[in-house]
C-alpha positions in Angstrom: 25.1 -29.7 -8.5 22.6 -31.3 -6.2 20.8 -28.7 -3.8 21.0 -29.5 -0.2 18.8 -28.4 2.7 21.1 -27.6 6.1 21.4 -27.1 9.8 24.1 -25.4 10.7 25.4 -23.4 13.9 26.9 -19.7 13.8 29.3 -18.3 16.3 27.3 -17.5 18.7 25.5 -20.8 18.9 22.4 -19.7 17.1 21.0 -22.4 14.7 20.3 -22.1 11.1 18.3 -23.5 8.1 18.3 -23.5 4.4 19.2 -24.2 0.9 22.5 -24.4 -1.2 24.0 -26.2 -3.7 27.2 -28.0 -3.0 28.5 -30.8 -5.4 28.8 -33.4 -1.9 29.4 -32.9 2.5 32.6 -31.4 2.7 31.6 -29.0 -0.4 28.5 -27.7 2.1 30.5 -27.8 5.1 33.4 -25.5 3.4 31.0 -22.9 1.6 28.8 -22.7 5.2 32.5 -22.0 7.0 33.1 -19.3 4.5 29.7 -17.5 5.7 30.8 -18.0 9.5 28.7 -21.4 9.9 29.3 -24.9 11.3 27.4 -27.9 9.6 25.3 -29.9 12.1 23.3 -31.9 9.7 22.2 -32.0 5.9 19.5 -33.8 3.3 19.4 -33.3 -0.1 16.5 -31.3 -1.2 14.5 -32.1 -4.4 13.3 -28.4 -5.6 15.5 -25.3 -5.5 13.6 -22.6 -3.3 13.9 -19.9 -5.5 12.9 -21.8 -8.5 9.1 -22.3 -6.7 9.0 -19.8 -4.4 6.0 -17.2 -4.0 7.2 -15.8 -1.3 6.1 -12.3 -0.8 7.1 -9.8 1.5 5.3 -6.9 2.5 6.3 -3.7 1.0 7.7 -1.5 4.8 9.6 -4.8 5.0 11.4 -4.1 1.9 11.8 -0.8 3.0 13.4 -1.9 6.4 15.9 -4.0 4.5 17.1 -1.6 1.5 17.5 1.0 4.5 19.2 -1.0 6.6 21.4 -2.9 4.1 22.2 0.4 2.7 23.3 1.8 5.8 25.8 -1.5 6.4 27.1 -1.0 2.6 27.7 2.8 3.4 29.8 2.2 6.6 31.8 -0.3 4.6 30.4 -3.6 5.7 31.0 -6.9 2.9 27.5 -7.3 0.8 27.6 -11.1 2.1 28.5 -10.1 5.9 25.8 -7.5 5.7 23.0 -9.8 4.8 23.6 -12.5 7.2 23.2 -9.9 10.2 19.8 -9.2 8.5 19.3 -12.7 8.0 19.7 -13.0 12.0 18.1 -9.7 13.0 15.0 -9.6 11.0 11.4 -10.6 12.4 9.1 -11.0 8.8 9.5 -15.0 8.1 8.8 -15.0 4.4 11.6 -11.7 4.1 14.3 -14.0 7.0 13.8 -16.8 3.9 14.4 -14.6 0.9 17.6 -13.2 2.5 18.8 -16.6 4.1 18.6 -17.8 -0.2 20.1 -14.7 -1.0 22.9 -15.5 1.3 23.9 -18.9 -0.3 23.5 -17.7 -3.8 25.9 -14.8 -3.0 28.4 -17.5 -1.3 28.2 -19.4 -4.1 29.5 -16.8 -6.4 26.4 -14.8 -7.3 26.7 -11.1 -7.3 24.0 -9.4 -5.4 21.5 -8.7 -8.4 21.8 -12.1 -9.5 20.7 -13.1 -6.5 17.4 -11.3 -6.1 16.8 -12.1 -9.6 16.2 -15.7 -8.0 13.0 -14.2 -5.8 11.5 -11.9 -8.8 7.4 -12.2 -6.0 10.1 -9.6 -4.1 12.5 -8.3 -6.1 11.3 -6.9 -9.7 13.0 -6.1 -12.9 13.3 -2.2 -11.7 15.1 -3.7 -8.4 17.6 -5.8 -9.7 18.5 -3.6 -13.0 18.9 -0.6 -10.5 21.2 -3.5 -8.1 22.9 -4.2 -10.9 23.8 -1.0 -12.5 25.2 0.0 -9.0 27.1 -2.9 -8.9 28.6 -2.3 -12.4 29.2 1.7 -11.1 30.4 0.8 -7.2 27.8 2.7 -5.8 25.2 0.0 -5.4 24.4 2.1 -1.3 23.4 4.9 -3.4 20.9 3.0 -5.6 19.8 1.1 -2.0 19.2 4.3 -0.8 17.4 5.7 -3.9 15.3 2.4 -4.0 14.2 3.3 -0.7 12.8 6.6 -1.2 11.1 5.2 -4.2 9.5 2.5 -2.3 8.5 5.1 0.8 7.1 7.1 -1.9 5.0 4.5 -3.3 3.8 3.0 0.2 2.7 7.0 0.8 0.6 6.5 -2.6 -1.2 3.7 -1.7 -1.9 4.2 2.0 -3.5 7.7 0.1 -5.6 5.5 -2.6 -7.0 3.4 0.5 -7.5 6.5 2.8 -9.6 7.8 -0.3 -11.7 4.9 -0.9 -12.4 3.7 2.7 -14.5 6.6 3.3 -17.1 6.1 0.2 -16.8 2.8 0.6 -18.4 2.5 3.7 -20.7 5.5 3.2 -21.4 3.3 -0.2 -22.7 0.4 2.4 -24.5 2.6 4.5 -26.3 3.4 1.3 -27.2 -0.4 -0.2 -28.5 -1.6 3.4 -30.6 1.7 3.9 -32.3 1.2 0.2 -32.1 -3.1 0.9 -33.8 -2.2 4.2 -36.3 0.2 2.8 -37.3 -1.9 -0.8 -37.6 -5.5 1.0 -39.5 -4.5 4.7 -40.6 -1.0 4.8 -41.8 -0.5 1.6 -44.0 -3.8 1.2 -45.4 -3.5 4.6 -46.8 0.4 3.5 -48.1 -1.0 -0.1 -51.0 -2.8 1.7 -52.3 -0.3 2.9 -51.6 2.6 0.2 -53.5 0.1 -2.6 -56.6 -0.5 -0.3 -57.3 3.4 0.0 -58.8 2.9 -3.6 -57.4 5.6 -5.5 -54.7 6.4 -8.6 -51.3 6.1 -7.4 -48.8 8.3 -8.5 -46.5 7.5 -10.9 -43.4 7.6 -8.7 -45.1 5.6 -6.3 -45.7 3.2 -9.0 -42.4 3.1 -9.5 -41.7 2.5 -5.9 -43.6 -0.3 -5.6 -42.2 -1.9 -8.8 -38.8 -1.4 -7.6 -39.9 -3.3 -4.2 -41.2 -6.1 -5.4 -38.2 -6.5 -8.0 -35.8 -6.6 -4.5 -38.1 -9.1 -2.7 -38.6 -11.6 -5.9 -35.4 -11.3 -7.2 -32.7 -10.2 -3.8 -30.6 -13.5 -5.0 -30.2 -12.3 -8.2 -29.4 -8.6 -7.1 -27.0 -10.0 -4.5 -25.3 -12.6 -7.0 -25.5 -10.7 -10.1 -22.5 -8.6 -9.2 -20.5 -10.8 -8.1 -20.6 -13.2 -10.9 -20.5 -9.8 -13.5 -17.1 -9.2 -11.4 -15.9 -12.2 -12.0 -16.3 -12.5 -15.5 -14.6 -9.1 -16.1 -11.8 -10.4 -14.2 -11.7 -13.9 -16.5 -11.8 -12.1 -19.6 -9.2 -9.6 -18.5 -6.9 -12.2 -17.7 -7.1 -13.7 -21.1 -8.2 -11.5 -23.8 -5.4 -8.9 -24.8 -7.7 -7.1 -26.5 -10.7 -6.2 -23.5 -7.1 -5.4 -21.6 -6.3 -2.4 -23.6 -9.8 -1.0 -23.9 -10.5 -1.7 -20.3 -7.5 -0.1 -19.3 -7.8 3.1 -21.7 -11.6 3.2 -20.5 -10.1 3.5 -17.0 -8.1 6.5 -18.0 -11.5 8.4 -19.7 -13.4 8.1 -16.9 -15.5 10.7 -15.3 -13.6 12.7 -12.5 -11.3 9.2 -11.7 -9.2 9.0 -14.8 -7.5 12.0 -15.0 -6.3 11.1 -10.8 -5.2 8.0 -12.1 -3.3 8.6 -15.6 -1.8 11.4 -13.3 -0.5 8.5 -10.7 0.9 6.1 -13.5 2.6 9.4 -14.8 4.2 10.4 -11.8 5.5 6.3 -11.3 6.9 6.5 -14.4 8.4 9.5 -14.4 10.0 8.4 -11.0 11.1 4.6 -12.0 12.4 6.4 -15.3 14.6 8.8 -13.8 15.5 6.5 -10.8 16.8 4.6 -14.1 18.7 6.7 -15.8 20.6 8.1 -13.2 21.9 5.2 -12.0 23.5 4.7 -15.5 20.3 2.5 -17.4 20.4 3.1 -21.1 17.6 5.1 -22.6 16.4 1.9 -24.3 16.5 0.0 -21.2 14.6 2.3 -19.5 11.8 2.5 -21.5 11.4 -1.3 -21.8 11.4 -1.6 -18.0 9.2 0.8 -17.4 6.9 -1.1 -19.6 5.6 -3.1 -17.0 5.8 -1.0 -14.2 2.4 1.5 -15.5 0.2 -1.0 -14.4 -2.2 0.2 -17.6 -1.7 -1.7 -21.1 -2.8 1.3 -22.6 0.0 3.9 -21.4 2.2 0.0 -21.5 1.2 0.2 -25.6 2.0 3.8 -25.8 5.3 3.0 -24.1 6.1 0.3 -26.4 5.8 2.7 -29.5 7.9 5.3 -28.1 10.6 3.1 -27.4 10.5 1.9 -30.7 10.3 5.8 -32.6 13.3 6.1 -30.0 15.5 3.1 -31.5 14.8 3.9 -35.1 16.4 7.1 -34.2 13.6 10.1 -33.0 14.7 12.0 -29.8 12.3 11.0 -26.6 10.5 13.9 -26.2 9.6 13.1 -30.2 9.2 9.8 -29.5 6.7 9.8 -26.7 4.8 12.7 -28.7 3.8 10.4 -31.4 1.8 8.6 -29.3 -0.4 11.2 -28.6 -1.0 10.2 -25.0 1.3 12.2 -22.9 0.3 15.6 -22.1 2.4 18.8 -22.9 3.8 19.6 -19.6 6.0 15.8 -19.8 6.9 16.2 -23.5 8.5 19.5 -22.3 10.2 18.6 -19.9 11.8 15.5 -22.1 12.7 18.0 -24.3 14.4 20.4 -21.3 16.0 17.7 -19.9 17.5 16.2 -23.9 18.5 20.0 -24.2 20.4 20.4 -20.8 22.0 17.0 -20.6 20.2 16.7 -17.3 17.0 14.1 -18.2 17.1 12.5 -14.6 16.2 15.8 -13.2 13.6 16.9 -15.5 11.6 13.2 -15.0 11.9 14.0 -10.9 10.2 17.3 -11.6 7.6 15.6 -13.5 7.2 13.2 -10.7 7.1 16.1 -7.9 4.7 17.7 -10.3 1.9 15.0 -10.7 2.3 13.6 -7.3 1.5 17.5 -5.9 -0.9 17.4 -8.0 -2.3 14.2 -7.4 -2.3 14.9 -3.7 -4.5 17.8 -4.1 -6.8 16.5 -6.7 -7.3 13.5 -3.6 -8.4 16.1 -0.9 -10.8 17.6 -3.4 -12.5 14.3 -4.5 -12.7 13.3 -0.8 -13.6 16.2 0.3 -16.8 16.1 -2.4 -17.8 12.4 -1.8 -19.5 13.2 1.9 -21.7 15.6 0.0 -22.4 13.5 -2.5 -23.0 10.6 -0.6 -25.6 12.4 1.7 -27.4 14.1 -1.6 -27.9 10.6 -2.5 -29.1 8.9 0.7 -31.5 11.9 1.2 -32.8 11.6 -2.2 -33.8 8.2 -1.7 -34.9 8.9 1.6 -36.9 11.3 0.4 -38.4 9.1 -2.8 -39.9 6.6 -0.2 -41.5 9.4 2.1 -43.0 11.3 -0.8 -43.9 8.2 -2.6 -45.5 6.9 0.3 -47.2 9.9 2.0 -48.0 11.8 -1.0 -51.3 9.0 -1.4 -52.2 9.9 2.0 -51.9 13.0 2.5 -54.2 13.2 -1.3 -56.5 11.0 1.0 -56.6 13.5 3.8 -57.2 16.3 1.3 -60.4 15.2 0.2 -62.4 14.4 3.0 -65.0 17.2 3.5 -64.8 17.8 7.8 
């Protein structure tokens, strides 16, 4: 069927726009009646919304819907009624569009997985496979309402990643325009006058000078070369499986920062996983969804292999042992949670578990980046004054008052 773009008129004389397919006029003009609007006016629209859409909406938007939407479901309001309030009542354009397509899928006969599937920049495969086993088990306000604690939970992790790095960051900047500052004016305008006191220099003040005139020949290439360095990381990581993986594992190894963030993927996974299962998600399924949700093609690999020593038959706590990347603690709670019947449960304690831990791991890093920070801007500090005093203060020494 051809896909038409509308105006119509609701009840209370508030216009509307969008999308729908409808096989001719009176087609549209009986599906809008059946969602409580009058046509004013139509065209027929070349490319389906959905199909080219990259609409995203911003993540305490998505919370504002699931909430709300799960609070009409709960009080018994019609999934199709429901959404056209928030159709009318929302502000965020992009999330007023998403729901006004939702809307005329769900009018014309789509459930209402299938018809976030249609917007997967808003909606991911977690979303609708948690929409749609609700739907199959009734209880798709439950889900809504578990989605929304998972999505609170995850804006909480990220407003702490950003609250972690803004600090260093601009400490960081302080840093690179003290030492800029210092190597391309202070320094040069001192080495005049250090080299015509006619004596051996010190080898750190050798090294000084070096350093200073590498920053005033070559500033472009200091200020370009990272830029261009990032850049290429960021090509080949988008095409080379391969520098993926070991970029990704690297992350995990790292110094201080990779156990935080193998901890943070563990806890997501733990969460999505149980989120998952206990909405009536097979085993199976679960583990290929959570595939892509990790964020790491290295713990995505290890993943992968479980889920397949898990089809051919091995339990899952046996099954993610054999790839030799989770840690103890999660292989025994699998296996607590296989023995007890009650796997949902022991995944959330994993979850509460790294995401404690996480937290505190966070206010110890930030609380030993000021120090470090200051050690390092006082070390440099102190490189320039000793490098460039030391000479003089030599000087001073031997003359004979």
């Amino acid at each position: 069927m051809p896909l038409m773009q509308y105006k119509a008129m609701d009840e209370r004389g508030r216009i509307a726009t969008g999308r729908m397919e409808a096989a001719n006029a009176a087609d549209l003009e009986l599906r809008l009646e059946r969602m409580g609007l009058d046509l004013v006016n139509f065209a027929e629209a070349k490319i389906r919304a959905s199909a080219s859409s990259g609409t995203r909406v911003p993540r305490r938007e998505l919370i504002g819907f699931c909430f709300q939407l799960e609070q009409l479901l709960s009080s018994g309001v019609p999934v199709l009624e429901g959404l056209v309030d928030l159709r009318d009542s929302v502000e965020d354009r992009n999330l007023r569009e998403v729901i006004a397509g939702m809307v005329e899928s769900i009018a014309g006969g789509k459930t209402l997985s299938g018809a976030m599937e249609e917007f997967p920049q808003v909606f991911d495969g977690v979303f609708v496979n948690l929409v749609r086993a609700g739907e199959f088990s009734g209880q798709v306000a439950t889900v809504l309402q578990k989605i929304t604690e998972t999505l609170k939970w995850q804006d909480e992790q990220a407003a702490q990643v950003k609250k972690l790095l803004m600090y260093p960051t601009f400490v960081g900047l302080v840093v690179i325009l003290v030492l800029a500052f210092l190597m391309t004016y202070l320094v040069p305008q001192l080495v005049g006058f250090i080299k015509n006191m006619g004596q051996e220099l010190p080898w750190h003040t050798q090294v000084l000078i070096g350093v200073s005139n590498v920053f005033v020949s070559y500033w472009w290439a200091i200020v370009i070369a990272p830029v261009l360095i990032g850049l290429f990381v960021m090509l080949v990581y988008k095409v080379s499986p391969g520098f993926q993986f070991a970029l990704d594992d690297f992350k995990l190894r790292m110094w201080v920062i990779g156990p935080i963030l193998k901890k943070i993927i563990l806890a997501r996974f733990a969460n999505f996983f149980a989120l998952m299962y206990a909405s009536g998600i097979t085993v199976l399924d679960c583990v290929r969804i959570s595939e892509g949700l990790v964020g790491n093609k290295a713990v995505e690999e290890a993943t992968r292999r479980a889920g397949r020593q898990i089809a051919d038959g091995a339990s899952i706590s046996a099954g993610f042992e054999s790839t030799g990347l989770f840690p103890p603690l999660v292989l025994r709670m699998l296996r607590v949670g296989e023995n007890t019947g009650a796997l949902d449960t022991a995944l959330l304690n994993i979850s509460y578990f790294y995401n404690r831990d996480v937290d505190e791991s966070m206010q110890r890093l930030q609380a030993m980046i000021g120090p470090v920070m200051t050690v390092v801007l006082g070390g440099v500090l102190g490189w320039v004054i000793l490098s460039v005093l030391g000479p003089i203060y030599d000087l001073i020494s031997q003359i004979d008052f």
